[in-house]
N, C-alpha and C positions, 0 to 999 in steps of 0.2 A: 335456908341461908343462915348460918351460924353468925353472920358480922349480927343481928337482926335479933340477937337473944345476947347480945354480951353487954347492955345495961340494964338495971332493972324498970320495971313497968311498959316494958317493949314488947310485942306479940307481932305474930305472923303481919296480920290486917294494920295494927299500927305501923311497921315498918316495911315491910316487903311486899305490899301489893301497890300498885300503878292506881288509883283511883283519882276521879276531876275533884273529890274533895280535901287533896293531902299534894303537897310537894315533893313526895320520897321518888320522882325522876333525879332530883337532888342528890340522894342517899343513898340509891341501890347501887349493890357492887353490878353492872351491866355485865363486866368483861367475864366475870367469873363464871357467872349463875347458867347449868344450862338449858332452861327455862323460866320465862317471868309471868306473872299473873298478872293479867291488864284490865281491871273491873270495869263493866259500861256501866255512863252514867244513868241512865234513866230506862223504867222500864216502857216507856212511850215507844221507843223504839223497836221498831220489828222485830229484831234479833233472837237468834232461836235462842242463846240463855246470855246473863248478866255477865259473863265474862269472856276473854281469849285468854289463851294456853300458846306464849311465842315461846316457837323456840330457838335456842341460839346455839353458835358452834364453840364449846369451852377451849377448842383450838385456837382459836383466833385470840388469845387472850395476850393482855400488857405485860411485856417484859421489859420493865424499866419504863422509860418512855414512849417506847414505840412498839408498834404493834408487828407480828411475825409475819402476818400474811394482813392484805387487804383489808382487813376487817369487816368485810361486808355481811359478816354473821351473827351480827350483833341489834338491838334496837335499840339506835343513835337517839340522841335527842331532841334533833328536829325529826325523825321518822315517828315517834313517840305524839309531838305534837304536832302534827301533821292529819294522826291517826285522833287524838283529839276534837278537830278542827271540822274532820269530816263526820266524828261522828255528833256534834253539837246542829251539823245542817242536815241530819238523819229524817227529822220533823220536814223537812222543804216537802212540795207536792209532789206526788207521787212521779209525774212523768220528768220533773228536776234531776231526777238520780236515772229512773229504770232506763234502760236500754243506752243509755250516753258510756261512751269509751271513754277511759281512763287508762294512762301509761304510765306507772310507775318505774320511771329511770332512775338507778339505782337501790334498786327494791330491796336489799338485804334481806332483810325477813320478813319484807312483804307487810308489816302489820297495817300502814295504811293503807294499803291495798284490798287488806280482807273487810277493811270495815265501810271502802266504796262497796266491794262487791254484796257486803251486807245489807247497803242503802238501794241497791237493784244495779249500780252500773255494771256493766262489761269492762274487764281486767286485763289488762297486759303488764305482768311483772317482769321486767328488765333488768339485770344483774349481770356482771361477770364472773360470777360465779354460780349462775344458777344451777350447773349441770351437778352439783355435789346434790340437793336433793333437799333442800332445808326450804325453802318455798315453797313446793311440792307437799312437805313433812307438815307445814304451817296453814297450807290451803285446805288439805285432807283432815288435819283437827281441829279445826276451828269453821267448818264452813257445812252447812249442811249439804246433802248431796246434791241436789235441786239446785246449789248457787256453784258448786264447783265446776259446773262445765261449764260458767261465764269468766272463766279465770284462763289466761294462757300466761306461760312461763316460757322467759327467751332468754337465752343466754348471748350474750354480745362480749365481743373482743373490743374494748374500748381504746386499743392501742391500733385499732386496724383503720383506714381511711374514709374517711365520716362518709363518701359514694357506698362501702362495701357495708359499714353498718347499718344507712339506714335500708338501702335492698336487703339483708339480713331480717331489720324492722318487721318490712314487708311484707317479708315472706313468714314470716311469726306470724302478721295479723292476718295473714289468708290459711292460717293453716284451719280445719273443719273445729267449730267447737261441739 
């Protein structure tokens, strides 16, 4: 990211990585970049390495004020601390996480999603835009093979009548993992 070298004493790590010990959710250009480096905090945690690799759709970017499409390709900044939140309760007991469902409605890019499934839950990524393939792209690089078949991706028409999405739902969560 070029904005991230244009003062001096600024490096990659000082300004463009996502860590719990720096603010730069603040500062990073999001809409631009099209992947972010999101450091974990602590090596207690299980997690097969110290970081995720999200990536984002650089289509979806700000033109003016407002965005061209949905935006949902992006890691928002409550999705951001969200992914935060769940990975500081990474440490809870073992049966706290493993095997418990978790639905992320409105998954964009999924980050907090990968870092439940990281902690042992079962995933259901919800998006209406899931069928372009960045979920999918965000579960396969950041998740070891072993956790990826705890992960389902659903695409839902959020404009369709709340009866037709949640049997949609449903039908996502019985499909074979």
């Amino acid at each position: 990211n070029e904005l991230c070298w244009q003062r001096t004493n600024f490096s990659f790590d000082l300004c463009c990585t996502l860590a719990p010990w720096n603010d730069n959710e603040r500062l990073i250009p999001y809409l631009t970049e099209p992947w972010l480096l999101v450091v974990l905090a602590s090596p207690r945690h299980r997690f097969h390495r110290p970081w995720l690799q999200i990536y984002q759709d650089p289509q979806d970017r700000v033109e003016g004020q407002q965005l061209r499409s949905v935006g949902s390709g992006f890691l928002w900044r409550g999705g951001y601390q969200l992914l935060r939140w769940f990975e500081c309760n990474a440490d809870l007991q073992g049966g706290d996480w493993s095997g418990k469902r978790y639905i992320e409605f409105g998954a964009g890019v999924g980050a907090a999603g990968l870092v439940a499934a990281l902690n042992g839950a079962r995933v259901t990524m919800v998006d209406a835009d899931a069928g372009r393939g960045l979920l999918a792209r965000n579960v396969q690089a950041n998740l070891p093979v072993d956790l990826q078949s705890n992960v389902r991706i659903c695409q839902l028409n959020w404009s369709l009548p709340v009866a037709t999405s949640l049997q949609r739902l449903a039908d996502c969560e019985r499909l074979p993992v």
